[in-house]
N, C-alpha and C positions, 0 to 999 in steps of 0.2 A: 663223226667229222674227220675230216683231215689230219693225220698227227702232225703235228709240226709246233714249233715256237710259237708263245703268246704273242700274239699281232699287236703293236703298239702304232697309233696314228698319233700324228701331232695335228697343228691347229692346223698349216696349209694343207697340209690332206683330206682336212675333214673340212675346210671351204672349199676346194676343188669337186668334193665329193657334195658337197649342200648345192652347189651353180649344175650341176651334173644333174642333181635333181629335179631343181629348179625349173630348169631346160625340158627334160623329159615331163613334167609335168605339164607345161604348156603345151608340149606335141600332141602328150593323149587328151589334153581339153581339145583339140582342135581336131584329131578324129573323132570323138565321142560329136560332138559338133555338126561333124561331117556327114554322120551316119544317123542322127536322130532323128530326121526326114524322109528316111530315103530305105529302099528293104534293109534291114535290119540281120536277114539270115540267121533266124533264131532255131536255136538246139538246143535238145532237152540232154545234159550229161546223164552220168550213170546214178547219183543221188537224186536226179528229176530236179534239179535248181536248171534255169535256163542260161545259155551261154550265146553271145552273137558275134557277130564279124566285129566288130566295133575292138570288146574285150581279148580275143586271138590275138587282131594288130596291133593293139598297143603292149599285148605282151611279146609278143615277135620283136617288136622294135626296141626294147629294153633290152632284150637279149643281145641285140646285134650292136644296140651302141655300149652295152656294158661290154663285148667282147672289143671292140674296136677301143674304147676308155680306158677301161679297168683289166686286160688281159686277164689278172691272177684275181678276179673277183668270181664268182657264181653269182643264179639269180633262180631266189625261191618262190615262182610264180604261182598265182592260182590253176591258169591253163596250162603252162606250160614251165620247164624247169631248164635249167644248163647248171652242171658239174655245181649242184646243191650238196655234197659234201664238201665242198669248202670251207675255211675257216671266216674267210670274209662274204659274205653273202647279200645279194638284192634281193628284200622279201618286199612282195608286189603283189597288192591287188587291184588289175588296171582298171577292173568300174566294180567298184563298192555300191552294191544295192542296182544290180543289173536288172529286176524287175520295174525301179524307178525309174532308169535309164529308158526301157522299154515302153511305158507310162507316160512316157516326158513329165515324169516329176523330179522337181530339183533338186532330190538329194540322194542322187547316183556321183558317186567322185573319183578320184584318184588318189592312192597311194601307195607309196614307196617307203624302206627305211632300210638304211645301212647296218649293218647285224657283223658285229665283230666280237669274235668266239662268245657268242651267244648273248650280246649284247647290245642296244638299238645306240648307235651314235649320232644316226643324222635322219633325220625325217619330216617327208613333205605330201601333203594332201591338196587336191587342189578340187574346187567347184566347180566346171566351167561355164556354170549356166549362172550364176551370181561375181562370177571371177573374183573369188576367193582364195588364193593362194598360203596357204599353213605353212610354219618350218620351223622346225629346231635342230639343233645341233647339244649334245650335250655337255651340260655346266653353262650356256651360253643363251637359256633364255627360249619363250616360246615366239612366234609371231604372226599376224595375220597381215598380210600388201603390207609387210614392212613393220608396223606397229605392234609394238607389246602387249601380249593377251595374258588377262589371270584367271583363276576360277574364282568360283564365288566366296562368300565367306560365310555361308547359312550353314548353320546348324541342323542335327535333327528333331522336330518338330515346328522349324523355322520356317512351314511350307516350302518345305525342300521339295526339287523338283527332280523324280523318278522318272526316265525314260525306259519306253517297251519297245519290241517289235510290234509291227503292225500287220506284218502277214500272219493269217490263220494258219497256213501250211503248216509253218514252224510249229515243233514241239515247245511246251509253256516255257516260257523264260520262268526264274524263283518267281521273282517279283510278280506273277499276272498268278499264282495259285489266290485262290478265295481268301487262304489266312494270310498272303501275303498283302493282297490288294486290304484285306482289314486292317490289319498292321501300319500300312503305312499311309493310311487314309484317320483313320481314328487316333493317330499319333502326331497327326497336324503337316501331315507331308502330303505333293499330289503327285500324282500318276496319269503318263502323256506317251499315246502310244504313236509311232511314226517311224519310216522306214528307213533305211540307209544304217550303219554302224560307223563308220567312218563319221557320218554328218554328226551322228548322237555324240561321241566323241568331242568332235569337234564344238558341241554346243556344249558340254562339261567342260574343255578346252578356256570356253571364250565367258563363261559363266554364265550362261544362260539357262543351261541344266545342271543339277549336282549330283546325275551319277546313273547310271545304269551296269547291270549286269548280262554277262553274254555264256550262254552254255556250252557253245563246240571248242572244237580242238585246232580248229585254223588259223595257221599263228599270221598268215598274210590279212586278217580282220585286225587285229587287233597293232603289229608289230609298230608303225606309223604312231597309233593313237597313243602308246606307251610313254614314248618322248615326248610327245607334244603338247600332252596332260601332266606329266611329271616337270615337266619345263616350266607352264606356267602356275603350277605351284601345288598340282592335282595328287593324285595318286594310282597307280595302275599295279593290281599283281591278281595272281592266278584265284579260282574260288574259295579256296581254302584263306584268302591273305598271304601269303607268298610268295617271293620270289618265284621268275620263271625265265629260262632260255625264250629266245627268240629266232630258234634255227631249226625248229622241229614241233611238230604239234602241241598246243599247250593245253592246258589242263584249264580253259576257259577263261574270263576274266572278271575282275569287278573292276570299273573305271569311276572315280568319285571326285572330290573336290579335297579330298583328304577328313574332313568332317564329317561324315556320315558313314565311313568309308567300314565301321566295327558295328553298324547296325546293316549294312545289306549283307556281310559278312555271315549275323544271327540268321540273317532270313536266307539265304544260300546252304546255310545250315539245317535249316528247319523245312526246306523244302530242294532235296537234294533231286537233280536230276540226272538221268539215267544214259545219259547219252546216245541212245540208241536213236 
């Protein structure tokens, strides 16, 4: 990163910067919108994940209004990047679950999170097919259209609910090996596979799932869900349980309700994967 002085925000910067979000959040609901009908222009990247017109413009456009906003900010894009050794940075994934998007299934989304020296201070995810709008700011709380969202309060064996991936592409998440899916089936918990990362989040988020685990290094999957799970009262850190930057690839994550959070920890343990 950048050398320079610790970056300290106060509260008005960090609401200037939540409306800023806020904003761009409805622009890419309304191209994602715009383009779910209509060719699509879809391309296979260099990993074979597919990328379309839809996800370029809304990340193009974040760029230009964070250069126009934020001058001394960067933005750590999926497709695309501006001066990402910054200390302050936009991490952006402008359609989370771009195969749903493709699909017209409704849980391709949007999000953003403000990252100051490696830290998420504001973050907003938005639906725009159920108009669902997420946001926290930190110390101040999580929220869905306004209202305060918590996570659940089950336990493990409380038929806690494990969320997977749904695409076969993907290599296994822990959670879908044999002795995981035994583990946490015979242990009084279920297992619910379904797409989007951003949405699963956001369903730990809101309490209607208590946790899933995610194995890549893409810190724009996860930066958003950090905040907005720890806001409303969740937990988020890297596979191991720990602490992690959110300026630079992360070391994958576990996302939880904070109760279960030292049993997917055992099973991430017990069935490490390799990241390739």
């Amino acid at each position: 990163m950048s050398p320079c002085i610790l970056v300290v925000m106060d509260e008005t910067q960090l609401i200037k910067c939540r409306e800023f979000a806020t904003e761009m959040a409805r622009e890419a609901g309304a191209i994602m919108r715009k383009y779910a009908t209509i060719d699509q222009e879809v391309e296979r990247k260099s990993d074979n994940t597919p990328v379309t017109i839809a996800d370029k413009t809304i990340n193009a456009l974040l760029i230009e209004k964070v250069k126009e906003t934020f001058p001394e900010h960067g933005v750590l894009g999926e497709e695309e990047s501006y001066e990402d050794d910054r200390n302050i940075l936009w991490v952006c994934d402008p359609i989370d679950g771009t195969v749903s998007f493709i699909l017209h299934s409704p849980h391709s989304m949007f999000s953003a999170a403000l990252v100051v020296d490696g830290e998420v201070l504001v973050a907003v995810t938005y639906n725009p097919w159920t108009d669902e709008l997420f946001e926290a700011s930190k110390g101040m709380g999580a929220f869905l259209n306004g209202k305060a969202i918590s996570v659940s309060k089950k336990k493990w064996g409380e038929e806690a609910f494990i969320v997977s991936t749904s695409d076969p592409v993907h290599k296994p998440y822990p959670t879908d090996s044999p002795e995981s899916v035994l583990r946490i089936r015979s242990e009084g918990n279920r297992l619910f596979h379904l797409s989007g990362g951003v949405f699963k989040g956001m369903l730990v988020a809101q309490g209607y799932a208590d946790g899933f685990t995610f194995p890549y290094n893409s810190t724009h999957d996860i930066a958003a869900i950090k905040l907005i799970v720890e806001e409303a009262g969740g937990r988020v850190t890297n596979l191991s349980g720990h602490e992690q930057r959110y300026d630079r690839p992360i070391d994958g994550a576990i996302i939880s309700n904070g109760l279960i959070h030292e049993q997917l920890i055992e099973i991430v343990s017990d069935n490490a994967y390799s990241g390739d």
